[in-house]
C-alpha positions in Angstrom: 3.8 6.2 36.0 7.3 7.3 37.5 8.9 9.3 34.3 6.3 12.4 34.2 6.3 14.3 31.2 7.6 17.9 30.9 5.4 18.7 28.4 2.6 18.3 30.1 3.7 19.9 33.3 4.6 22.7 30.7 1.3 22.6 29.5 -0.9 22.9 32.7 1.0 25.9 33.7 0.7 28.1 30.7 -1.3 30.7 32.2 -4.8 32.4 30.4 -3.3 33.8 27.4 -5.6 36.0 24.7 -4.0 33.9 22.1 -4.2 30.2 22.9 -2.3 28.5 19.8 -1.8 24.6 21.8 -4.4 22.7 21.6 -4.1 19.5 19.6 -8.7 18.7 20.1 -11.4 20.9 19.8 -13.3 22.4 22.4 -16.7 23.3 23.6 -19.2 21.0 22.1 -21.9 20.1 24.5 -25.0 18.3 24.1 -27.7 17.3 26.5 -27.5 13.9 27.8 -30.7 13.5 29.8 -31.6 10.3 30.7 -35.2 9.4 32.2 -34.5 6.5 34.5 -31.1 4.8 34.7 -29.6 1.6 36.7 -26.5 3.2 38.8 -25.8 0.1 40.0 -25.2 -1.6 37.2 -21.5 -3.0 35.9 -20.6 -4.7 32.6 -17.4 -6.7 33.6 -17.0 -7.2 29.6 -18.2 -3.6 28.1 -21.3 -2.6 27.6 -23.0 -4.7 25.2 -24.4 -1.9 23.3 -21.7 0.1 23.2 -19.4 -2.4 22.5 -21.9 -3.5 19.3 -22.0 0.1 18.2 -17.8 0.8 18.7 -17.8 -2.4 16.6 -19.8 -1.4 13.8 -18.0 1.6 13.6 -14.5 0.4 13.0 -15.9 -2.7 11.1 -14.6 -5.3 13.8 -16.4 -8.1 15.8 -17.4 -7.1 19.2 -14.9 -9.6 21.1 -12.3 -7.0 19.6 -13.3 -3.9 21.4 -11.9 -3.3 24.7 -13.7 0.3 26.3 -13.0 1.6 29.5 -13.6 5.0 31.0 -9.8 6.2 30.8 -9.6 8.1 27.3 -7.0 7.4 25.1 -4.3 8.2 27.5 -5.3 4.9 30.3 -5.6 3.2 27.1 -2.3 3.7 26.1 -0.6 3.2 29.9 -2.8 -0.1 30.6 -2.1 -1.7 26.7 1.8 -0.9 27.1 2.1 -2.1 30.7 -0.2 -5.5 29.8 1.9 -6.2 27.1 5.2 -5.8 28.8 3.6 -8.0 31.7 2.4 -10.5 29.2 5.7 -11.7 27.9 8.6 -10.3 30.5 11.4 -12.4 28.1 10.2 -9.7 25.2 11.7 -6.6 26.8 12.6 -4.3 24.4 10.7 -1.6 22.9 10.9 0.5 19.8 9.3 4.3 20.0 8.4 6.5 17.0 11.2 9.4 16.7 9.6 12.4 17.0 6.5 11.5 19.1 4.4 12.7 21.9 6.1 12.6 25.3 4.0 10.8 27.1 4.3 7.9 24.6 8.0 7.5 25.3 7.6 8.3 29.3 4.9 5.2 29.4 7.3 2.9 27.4 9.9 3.8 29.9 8.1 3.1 32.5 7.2 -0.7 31.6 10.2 -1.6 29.0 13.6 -2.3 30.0 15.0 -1.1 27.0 13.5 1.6 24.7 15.1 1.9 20.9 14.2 4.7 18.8 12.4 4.4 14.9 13.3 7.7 13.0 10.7 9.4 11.2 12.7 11.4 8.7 12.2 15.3 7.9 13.4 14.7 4.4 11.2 11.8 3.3 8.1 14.1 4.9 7.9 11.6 8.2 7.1 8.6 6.4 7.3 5.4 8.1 10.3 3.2 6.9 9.7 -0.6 7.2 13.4 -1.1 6.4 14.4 1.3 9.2 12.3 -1.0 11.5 13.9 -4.2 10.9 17.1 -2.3 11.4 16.7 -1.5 15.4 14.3 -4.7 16.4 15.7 -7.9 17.6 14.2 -10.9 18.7 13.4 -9.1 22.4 11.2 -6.7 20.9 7.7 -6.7 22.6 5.9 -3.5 21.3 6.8 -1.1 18.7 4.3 2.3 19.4 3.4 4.5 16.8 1.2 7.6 15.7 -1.0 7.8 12.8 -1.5 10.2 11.8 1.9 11.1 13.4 2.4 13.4 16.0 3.2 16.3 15.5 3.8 16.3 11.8 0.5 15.1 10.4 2.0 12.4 8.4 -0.7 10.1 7.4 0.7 5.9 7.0 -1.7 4.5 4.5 -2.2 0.3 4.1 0.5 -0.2 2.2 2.8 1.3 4.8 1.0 -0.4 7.9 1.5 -3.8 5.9 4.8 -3.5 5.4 5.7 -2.4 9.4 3.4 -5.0 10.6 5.2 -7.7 8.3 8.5 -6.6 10.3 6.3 -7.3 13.4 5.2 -10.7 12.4 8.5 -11.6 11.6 9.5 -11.2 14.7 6.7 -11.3 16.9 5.6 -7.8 18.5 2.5 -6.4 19.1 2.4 -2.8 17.1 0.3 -0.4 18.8 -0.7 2.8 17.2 -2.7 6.0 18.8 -4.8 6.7 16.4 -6.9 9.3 18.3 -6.0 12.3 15.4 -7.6 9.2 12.7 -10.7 10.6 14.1 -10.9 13.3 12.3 -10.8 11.5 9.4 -11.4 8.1 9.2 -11.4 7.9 5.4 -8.1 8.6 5.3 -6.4 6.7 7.8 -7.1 2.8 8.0 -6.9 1.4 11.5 -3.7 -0.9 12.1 -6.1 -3.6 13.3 -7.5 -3.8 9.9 -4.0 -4.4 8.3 -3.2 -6.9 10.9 -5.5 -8.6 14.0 -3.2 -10.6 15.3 -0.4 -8.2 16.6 -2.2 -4.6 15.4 -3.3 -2.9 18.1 -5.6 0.8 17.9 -5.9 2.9 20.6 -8.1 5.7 20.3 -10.7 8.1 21.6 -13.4 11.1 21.1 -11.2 13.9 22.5 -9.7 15.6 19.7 -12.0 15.0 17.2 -15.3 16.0 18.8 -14.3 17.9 21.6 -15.3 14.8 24.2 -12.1 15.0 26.3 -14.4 15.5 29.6 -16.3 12.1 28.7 -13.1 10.1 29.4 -14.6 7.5 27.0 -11.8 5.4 26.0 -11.0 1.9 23.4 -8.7 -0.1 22.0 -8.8 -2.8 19.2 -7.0 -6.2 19.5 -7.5 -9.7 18.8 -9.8 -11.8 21.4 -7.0 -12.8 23.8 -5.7 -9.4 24.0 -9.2 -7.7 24.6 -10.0 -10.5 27.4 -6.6 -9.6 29.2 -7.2 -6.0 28.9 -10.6 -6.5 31.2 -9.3 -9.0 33.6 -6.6 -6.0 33.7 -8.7 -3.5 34.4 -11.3 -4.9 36.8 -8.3 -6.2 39.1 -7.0 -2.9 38.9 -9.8 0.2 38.9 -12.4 -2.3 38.0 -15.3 -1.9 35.4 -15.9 0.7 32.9 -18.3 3.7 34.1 -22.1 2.4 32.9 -22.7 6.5 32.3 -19.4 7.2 30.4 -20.5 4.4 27.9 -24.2 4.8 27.8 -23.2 8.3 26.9 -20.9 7.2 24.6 -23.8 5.1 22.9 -26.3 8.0 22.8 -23.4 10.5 21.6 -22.4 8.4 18.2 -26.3 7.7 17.8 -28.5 10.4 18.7 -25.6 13.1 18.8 -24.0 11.7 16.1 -24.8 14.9 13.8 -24.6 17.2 16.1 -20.7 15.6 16.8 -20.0 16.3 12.9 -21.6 19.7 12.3 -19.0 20.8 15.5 -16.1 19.7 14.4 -16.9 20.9 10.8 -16.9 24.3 12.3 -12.6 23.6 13.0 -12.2 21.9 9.5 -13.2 25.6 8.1 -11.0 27.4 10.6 -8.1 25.0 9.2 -8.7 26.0 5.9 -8.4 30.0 7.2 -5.1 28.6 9.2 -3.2 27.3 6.2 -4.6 30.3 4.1 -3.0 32.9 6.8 0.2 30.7 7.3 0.7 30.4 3.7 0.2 34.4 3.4 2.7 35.1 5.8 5.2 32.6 4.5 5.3 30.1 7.5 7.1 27.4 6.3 4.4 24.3 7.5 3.3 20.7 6.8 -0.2 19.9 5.4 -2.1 17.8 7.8 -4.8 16.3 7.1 -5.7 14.6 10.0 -6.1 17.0 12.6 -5.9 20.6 14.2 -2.1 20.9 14.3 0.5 22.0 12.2 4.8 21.3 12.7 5.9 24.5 11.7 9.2 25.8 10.8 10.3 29.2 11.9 13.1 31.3 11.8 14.1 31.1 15.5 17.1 28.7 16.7 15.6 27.9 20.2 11.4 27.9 20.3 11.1 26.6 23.4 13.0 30.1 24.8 11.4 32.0 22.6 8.1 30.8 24.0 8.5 30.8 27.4 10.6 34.3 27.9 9.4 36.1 24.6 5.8 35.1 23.2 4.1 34.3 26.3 4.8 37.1 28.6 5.2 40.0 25.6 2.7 38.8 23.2 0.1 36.6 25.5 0.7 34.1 22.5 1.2 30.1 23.2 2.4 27.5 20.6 4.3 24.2 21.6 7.4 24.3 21.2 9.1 21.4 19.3 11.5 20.5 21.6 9.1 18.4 23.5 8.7 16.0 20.9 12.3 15.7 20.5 13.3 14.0 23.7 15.7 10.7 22.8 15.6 9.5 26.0 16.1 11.5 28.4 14.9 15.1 29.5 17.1 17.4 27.6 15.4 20.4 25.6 17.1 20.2 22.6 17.4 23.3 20.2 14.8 23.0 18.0 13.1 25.6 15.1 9.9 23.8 15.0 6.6 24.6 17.0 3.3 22.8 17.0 0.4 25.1 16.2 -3.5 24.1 17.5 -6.3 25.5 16.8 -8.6 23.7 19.2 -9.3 26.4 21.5 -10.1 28.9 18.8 -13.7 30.1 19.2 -15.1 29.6 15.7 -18.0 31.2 16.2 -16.1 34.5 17.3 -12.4 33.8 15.8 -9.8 35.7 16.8 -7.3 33.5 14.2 -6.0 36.0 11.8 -5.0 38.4 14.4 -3.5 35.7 16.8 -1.2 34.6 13.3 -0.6 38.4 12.8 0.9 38.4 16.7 2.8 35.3 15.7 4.6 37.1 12.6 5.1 40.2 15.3 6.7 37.6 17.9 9.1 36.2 15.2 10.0 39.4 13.8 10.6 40.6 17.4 12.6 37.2 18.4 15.3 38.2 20.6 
């Protein structure tokens, strides 16, 4: 990747703060994982065949439609995006999600020629808009890349709205590829893309934010035969096969620790119910989400990404993420924005210290400078 993303340089150097308010996945689930004997040696060249079986049951596909690879949901997205731009180089347009998560837009820099923009509109609460779609494709388009639920708002696209993008798509012939890593959390709400359309619907997704699995690096993607089969000649003539241990972890984690998975990250769906309590006390304006760990909150402060980095941070040892980073057009400039992204993920829930890290954030606003 040559365009790095300044959020995440941002991010890495946030120093130990008391009051951690970024993180988009929960944390600290662990679980043991002992194995009696194993076979280090061996590598699947296709997927593991029983974790591929068990991925499949789980989103209701066939097998030949999972691709899994030991990458997370981030090497999922760079090696889909780049395989699809490599698959058809006549197709080089792209359209990106407006607001979205950096990194999204850096990786479709990277590989497309041309990057167009599809607006997710404040005033109709971030909904996707089909008609908006047809409006900035053309026949080059290879890849339109999406969120759901969106990031950062938490808007949730249900079927009807994934039919009536992917019709656009079919019309025209582009693959739409959605991270749907925040669908996780609820998988009841939020129908996979794939489901709506195998031939060009494409799911990218992971354990990370749900479950608190960002250390297993256990990654997969959902695409029609031909797409899967290119994805692993892709990746074993690049960093070759899948990790045997990531995946028979995987298996033993969504069998064995399946429970265990859900009781954690029941333990953040209470502390989200306490967040939108408190917010709502102290009359943050914010969107519902509910799909997720994170809220797009409006506050009374022109410039957040200042007001983090020279006022919260070093005078209240408060982070949020400031909205500016999901605001980037196309090229690095930190816009003004009011909005921040709130996360709870690193908030202990066994010894929360939410209600006074929202009672510093009221301090910090009413303190802005």
């Amino acid at each position: 990747m040559t365009r790095r993303s300044l959020y995440l340089d941002w991010y890495v150097r946030v120093p130990k703060l008391k009051y951690d308010l970024r993180s988009s996945g929960i944390s600290g689930f662990k679980y043991d994982l002992s194995v009696s004997e194993f076979d280090l040696s061996h590598n699947y060249a296709h997927g593991s065949p029983e974790a591929t079986k068990l991925l499949a049951d789980r989103y209701h596909v066939l097998p030949e439609n999972v691709f899994s690879a030991s990458e997370g949901a981030t090497g999922q997205n760079t090696r889909v995006i780049r395989y699809l731009a490599e698959k058809n180089p006549s197709k080089n347009e792209a359209v990106v999600e407006y607001p979205t998560y950096e990194s999204l837009l850096r990786v479709a820099q990277d590989y497309f020629p041309v990057v167009k923009r599809l607006e997710r509109k404040e005033e109709s609460g971030y909904r996707l808009d089909a008609n908006e779609l047809r409006r900035v494709v053309s026949d080059k388009t290879g890849l339109c890349l999406l969120t759901n639920s969106h990031a950062p708002s938490g808007a949730i696209a249900d079927t009807g709205d994934l039919r009536e993008i992917m019709a656009v798509g079919d019309e025209f012939g582009f693959f739409v590829v959605i991270d749907e890593i925040y669908a996780e959390f609820s998988r009841d709400l939020v129908p996979t893309v794939f489901s709506v359309d195998p031939e060009f619907g494409v799911v990218t997704t992971s354990f990370t934010k749900a479950y608190g699995l960002g250390g297993l690096r256990a990654g997969v993607a959902l695409a029609n035969k031909n797409v899967v089969d290119g994805l692993y000649e892709d990746a074993l003539n690049t960093v070759g096969t899948a990790s045997n241990l990531v995946e028979a972890a995987t298996v033993k984690l969504l069998t064995e620790g399946k429970q265990a998975l859900e009781r954690h990250k029941e333990k953040w769906m209470r502390l989200k119910r306490e967040t939108e309590k408190l917010l709502s006390e102290k009359c943050f304006e914010y969107l519902k989400n509910d799909a997720g760990v994170t809220y797009w909150v409006e506050l009374p402060v022109e410039d957040t990404y200042r007001w983090v980095v020279d006022h919260t941070i070093p005078e209240h040892g408060l982070a949020v993420v400031p909205g500016a980073f999901f605001l980037f057009r196309d090229d690095y400039e930190l816009v003004k924005s009011s909005m921040m992204r709130l996360g709870i993920g690193y908030v202990n829930p066994d010894n929360s210290n939410l209600a006074e890290a929202i009672e510093v954030l009221e301090k910090a606003v009413r303190t802005a400078k």
